[in-house]
PASEBA-1860 file (N, C-alpha, C; in nm, 3 decimals):
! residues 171
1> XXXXXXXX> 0.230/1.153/-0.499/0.198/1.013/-0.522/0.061/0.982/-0.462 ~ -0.043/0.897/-0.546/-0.134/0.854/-0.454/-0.100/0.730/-0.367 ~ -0.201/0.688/-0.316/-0.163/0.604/-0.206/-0.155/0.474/-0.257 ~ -0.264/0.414/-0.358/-0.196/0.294/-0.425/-0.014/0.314/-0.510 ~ -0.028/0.394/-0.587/0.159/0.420/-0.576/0.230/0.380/-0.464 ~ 0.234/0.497/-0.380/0.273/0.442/-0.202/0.303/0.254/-0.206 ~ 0.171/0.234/-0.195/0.171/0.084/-0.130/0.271/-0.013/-0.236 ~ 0.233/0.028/-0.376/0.335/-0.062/-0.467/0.466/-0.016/-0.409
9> XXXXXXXX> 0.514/0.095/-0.402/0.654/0.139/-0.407/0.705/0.055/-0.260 ~ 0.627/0.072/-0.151/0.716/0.034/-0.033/0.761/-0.096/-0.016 ~ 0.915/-0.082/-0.017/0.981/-0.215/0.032/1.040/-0.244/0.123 ~ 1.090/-0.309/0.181/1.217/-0.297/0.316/1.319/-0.269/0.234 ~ 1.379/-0.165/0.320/1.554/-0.096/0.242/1.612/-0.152/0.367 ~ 1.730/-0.190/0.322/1.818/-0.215/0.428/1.946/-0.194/0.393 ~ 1.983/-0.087/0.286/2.098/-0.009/0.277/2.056/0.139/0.295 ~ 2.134/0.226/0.353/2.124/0.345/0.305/2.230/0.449/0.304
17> XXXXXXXX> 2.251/0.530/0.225/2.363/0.647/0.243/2.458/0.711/0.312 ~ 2.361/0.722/0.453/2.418/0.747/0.549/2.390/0.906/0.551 ~ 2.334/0.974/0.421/2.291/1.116/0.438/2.193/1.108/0.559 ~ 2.203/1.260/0.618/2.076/1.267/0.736/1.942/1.281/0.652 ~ 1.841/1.250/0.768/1.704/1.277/0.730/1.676/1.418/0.790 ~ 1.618/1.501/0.692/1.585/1.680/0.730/1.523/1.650/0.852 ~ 1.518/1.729/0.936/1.410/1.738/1.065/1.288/1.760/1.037 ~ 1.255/1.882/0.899/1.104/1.848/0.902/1.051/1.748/0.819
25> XXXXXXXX> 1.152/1.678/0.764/1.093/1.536/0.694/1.046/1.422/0.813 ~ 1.189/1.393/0.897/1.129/1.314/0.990/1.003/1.375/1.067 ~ 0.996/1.494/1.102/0.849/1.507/1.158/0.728/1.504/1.094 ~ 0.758/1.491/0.996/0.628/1.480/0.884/0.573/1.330/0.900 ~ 0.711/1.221/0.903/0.658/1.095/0.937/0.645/1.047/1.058 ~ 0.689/1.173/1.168/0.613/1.095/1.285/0.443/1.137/1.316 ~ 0.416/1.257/1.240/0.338/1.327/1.269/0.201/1.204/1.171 ~ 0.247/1.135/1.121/0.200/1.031/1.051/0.140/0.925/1.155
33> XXXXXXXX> 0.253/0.856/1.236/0.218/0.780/1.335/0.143/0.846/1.421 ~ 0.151/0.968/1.449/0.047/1.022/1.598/-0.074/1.055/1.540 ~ -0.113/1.058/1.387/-0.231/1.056/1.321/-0.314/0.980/1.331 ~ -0.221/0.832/1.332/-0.265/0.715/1.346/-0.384/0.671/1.419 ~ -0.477/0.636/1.372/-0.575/0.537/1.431/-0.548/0.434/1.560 ~ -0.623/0.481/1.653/-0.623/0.341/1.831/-0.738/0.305/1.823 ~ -0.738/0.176/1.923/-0.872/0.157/1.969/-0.883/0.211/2.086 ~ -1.012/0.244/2.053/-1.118/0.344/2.182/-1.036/0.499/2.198
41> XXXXXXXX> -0.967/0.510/2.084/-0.907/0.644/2.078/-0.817/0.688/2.222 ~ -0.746/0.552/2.310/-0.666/0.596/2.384/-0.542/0.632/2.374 ~ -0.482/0.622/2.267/-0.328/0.642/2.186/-0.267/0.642/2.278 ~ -0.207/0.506/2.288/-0.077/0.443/2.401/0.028/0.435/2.343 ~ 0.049/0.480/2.203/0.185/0.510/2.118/0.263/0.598/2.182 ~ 0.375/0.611/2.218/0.507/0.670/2.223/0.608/0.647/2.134 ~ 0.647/0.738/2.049/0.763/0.760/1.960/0.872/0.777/2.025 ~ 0.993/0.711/2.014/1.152/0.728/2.083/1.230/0.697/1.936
49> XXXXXXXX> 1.269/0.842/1.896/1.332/0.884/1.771/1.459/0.898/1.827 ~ 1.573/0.821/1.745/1.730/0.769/1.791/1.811/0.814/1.649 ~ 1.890/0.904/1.707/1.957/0.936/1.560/2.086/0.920/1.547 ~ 2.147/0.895/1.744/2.273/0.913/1.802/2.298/0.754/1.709 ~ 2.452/0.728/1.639/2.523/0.621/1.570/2.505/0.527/1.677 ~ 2.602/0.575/1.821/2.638/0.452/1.876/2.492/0.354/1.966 ~ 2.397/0.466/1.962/2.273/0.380/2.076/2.223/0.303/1.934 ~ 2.229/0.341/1.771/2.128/0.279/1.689/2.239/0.139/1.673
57> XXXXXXXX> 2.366/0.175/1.732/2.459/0.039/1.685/2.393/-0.081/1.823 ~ 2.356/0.034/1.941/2.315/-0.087/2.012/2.184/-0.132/2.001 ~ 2.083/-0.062/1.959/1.934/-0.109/1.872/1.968/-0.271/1.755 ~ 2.111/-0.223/1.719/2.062/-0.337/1.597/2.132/-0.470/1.638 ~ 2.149/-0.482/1.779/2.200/-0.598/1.833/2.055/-0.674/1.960 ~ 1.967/-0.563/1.946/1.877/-0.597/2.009/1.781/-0.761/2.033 ~ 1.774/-0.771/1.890/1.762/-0.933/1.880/1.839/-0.989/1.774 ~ 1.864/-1.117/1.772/1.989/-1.197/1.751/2.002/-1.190/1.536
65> XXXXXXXX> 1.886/-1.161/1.473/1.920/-1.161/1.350/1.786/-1.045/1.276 ~ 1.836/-0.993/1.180/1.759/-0.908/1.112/1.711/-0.774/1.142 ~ 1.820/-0.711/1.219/1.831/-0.595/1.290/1.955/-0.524/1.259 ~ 2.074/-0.516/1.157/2.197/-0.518/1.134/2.130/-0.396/1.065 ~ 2.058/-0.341/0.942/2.060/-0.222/0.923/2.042/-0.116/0.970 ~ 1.993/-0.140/1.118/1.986/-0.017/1.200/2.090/0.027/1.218 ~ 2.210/-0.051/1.215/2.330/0.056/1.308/2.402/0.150/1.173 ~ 2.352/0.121/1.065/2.393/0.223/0.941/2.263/0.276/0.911
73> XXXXXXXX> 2.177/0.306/0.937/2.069/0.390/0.924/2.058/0.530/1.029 ~ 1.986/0.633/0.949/2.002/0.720/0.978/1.899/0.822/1.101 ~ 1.814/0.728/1.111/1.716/0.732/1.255/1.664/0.610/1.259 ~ 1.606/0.651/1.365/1.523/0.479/1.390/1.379/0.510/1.568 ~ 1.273/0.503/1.486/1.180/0.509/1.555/1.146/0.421/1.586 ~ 1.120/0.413/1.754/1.097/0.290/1.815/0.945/0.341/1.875 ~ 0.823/0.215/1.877/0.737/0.270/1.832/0.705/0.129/2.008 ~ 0.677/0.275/2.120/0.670/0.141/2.271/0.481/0.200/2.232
81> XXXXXXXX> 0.423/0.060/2.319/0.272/0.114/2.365/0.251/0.082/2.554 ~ 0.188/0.207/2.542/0.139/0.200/2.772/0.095/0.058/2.764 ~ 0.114/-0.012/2.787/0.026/-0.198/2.809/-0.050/-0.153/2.917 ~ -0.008/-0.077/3.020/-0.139/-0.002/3.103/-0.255/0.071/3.073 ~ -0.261/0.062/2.963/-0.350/0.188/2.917/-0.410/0.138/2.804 ~ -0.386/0.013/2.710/-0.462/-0.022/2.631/-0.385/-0.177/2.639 ~ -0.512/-0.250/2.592/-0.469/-0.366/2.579/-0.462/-0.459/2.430 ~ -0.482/-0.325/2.339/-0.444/-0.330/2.232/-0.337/-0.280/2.163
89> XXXXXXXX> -0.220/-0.184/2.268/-0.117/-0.185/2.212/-0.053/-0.240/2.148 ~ -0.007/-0.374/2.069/0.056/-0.422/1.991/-0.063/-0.383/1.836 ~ -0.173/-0.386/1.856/-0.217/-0.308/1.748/-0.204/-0.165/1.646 ~ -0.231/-0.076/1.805/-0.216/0.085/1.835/-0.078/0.095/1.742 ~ 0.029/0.019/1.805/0.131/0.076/1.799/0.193/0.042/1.606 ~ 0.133/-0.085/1.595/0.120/-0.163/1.432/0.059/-0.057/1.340 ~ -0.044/-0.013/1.372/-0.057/0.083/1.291/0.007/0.190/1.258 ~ 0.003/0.268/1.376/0.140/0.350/1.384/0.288/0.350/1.283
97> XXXXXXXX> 0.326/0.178/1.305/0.419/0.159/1.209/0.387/0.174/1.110 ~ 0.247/0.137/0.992/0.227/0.136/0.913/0.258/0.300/0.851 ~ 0.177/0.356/0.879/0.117/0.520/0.860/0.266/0.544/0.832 ~ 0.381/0.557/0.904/0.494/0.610/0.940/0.567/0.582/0.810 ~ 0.533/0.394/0.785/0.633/0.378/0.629/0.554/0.403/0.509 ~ 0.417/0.396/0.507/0.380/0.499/0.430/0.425/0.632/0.387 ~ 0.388/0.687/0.492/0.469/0.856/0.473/0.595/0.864/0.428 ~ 0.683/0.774/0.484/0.822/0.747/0.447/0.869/0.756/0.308
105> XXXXXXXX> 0.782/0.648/0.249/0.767/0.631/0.125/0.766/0.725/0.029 ~ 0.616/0.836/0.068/0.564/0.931/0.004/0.713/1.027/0.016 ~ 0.777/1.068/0.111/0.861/1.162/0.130/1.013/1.109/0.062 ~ 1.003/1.000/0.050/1.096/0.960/-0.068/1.240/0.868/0.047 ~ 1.216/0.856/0.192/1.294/0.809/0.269/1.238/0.650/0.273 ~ 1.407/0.607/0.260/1.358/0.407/0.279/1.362/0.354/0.448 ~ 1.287/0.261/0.435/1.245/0.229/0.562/1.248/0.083/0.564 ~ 1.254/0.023/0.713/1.230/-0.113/0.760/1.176/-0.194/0.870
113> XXXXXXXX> 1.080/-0.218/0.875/1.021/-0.273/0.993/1.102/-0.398/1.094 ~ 1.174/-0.362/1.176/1.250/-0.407/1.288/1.136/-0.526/1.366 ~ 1.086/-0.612/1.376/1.009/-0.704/1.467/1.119/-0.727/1.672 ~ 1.071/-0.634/1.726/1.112/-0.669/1.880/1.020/-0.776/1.930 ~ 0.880/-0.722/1.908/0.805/-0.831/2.007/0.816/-0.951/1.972 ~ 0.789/-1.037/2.072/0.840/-1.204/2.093/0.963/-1.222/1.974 ~ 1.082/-1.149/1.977/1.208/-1.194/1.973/1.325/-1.185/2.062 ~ 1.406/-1.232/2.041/1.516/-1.284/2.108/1.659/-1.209/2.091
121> XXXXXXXX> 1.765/-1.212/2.193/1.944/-1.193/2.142/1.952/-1.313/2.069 ~ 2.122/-1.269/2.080/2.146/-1.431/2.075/2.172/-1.522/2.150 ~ 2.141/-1.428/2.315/2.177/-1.514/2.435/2.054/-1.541/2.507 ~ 1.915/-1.532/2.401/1.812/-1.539/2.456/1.732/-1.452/2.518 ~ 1.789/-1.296/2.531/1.712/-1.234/2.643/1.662/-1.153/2.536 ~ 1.508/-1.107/2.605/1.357/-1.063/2.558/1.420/-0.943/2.475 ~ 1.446/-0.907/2.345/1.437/-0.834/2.236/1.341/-0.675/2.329 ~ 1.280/-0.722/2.328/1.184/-0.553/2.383/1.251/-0.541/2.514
129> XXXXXXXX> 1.293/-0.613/2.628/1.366/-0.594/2.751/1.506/-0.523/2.721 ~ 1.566/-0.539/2.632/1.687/-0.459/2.514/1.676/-0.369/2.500 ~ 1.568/-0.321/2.419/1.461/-0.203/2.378/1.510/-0.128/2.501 ~ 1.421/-0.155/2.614/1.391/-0.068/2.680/1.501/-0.040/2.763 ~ 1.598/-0.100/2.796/1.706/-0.097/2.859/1.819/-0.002/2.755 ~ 1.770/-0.047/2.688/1.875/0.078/2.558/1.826/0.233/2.577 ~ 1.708/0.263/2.567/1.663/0.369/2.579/1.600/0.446/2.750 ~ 1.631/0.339/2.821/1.538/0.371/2.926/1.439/0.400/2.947
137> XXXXXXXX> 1.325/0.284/2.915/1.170/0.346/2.901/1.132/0.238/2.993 ~ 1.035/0.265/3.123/0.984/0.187/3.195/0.922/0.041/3.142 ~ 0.913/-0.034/3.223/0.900/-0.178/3.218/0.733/-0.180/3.154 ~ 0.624/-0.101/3.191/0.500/-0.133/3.128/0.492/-0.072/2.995 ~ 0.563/-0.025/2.955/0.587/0.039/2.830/0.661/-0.073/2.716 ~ 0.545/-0.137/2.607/0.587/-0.275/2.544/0.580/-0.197/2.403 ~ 0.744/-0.274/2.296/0.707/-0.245/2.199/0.691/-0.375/2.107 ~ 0.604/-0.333/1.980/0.610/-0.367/1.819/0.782/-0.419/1.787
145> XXXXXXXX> 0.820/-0.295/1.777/0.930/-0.283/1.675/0.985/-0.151/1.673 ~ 1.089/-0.143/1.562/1.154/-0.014/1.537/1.126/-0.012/1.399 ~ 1.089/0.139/1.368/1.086/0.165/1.211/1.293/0.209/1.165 ~ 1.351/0.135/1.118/1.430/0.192/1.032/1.421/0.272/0.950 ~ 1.504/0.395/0.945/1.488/0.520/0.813/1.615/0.566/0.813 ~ 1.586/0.598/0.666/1.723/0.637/0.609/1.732/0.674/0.450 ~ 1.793/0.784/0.395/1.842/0.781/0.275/1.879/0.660/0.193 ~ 1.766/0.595/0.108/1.785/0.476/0.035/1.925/0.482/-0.023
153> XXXXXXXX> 1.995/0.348/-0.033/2.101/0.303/-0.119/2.071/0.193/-0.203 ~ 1.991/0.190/-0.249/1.907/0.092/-0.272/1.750/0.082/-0.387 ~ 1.732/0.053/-0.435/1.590/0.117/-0.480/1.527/-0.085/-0.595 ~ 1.495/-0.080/-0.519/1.420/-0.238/-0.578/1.270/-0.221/-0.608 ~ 1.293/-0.308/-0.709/1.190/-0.267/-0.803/1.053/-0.243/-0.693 ~ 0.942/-0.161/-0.782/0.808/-0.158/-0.718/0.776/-0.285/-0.749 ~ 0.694/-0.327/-0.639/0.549/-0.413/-0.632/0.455/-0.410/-0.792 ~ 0.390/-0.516/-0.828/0.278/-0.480/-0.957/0.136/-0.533/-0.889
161> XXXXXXXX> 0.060/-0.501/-0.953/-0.099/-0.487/-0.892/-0.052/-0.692/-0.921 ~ 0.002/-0.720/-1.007/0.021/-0.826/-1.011/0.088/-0.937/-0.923 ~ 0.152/-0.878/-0.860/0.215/-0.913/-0.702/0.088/-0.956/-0.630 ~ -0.042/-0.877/-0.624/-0.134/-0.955/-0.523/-0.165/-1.079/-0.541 ~ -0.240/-1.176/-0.417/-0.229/-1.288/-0.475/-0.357/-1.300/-0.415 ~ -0.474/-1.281/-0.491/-0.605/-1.271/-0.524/-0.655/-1.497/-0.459 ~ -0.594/-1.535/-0.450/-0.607/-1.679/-0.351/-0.646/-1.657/-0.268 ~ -0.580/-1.542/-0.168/-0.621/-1.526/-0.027/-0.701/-1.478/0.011
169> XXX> -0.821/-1.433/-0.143/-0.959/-1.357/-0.094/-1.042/-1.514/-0.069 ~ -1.132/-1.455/0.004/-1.232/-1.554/0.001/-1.408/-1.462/-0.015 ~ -1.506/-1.550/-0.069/-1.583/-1.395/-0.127/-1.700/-1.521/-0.111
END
């Protein structure tokens, strides 16, 4: 596929099979994110790849709504950045996401961008403080989000060049 393909095809899946993802498929798409573009080339990305059922059942309770396909998905990359080490991590790490559902795409696995930062439970407590308490990753270590992946159940239509909405240029 070229890469405009790619970009039409990718949607949020939020069903999937429940088949596993091959090991060298998922490394193909993490190897995507560590490709990824930083600023000042300090790459404060850390990948925390979760494949175990019951920790992704506790990922998708992390914040209070729109996190429910993780706990039936079949990995789930959580994508933290050093906040010590760049102060563009919420960027670093955005891109990262991108590259990752790209590749995803290309390799034929559906994916979903999870939003942690500045969200909430449902009892209020910090969505990324969840995160990290789920996985055990130190306190200066802030994430984005989680990429959801998984064997699509699902397949909605592509995007059309016609989908853009050519308004939002300004020239």
């Amino acid at each position: 596929m070229e890469l405009r393909e790619i970009m039409l095809k990718r949607r949020s899946i939020r069903r999937y099979t429940g088949d596993e993802i091959p090991a060298e498929t998922l490394d193909r798409i993490l190897e995507a994110g560590l490709l990824a573009p930083t600023s000042r080339n300090l790459k404060p990305c850390e990948f925390y790849v979760v494949r175990d059922p019951e920790t992704l059942k506790k990922l998708s309770g992390a914040k209070s709504s729109g996190a429910s396909m993780v706990a039936g998905c079949s990995a789930a990359v959580v994508v933290f950045g050093d906040s010590s080490r760049a102060d563009t991590w919420v960027e670093d790490c955005s891109i990262a996401m991108t590259y990752m559902m790209l590749k995803a795409v290309e390799e034929g696995i559906g994916c979903c961008w999870v939003q942690l930062h500045l969200r909430t439970d449902a009892s209020g407590k910090d969505a990324e403080e969840n995160a990290r308490e789920i996985l055990s990753v130190p306190g200066n270590m802030r994430t984005v989000g989680l990429l959801a992946l998984g064997v699509p159940a699902e397949e909605p239509r592509p995007l059309t060049p016609e989908d853009a909405d050519w308004t939002k240029v300004r020239r």
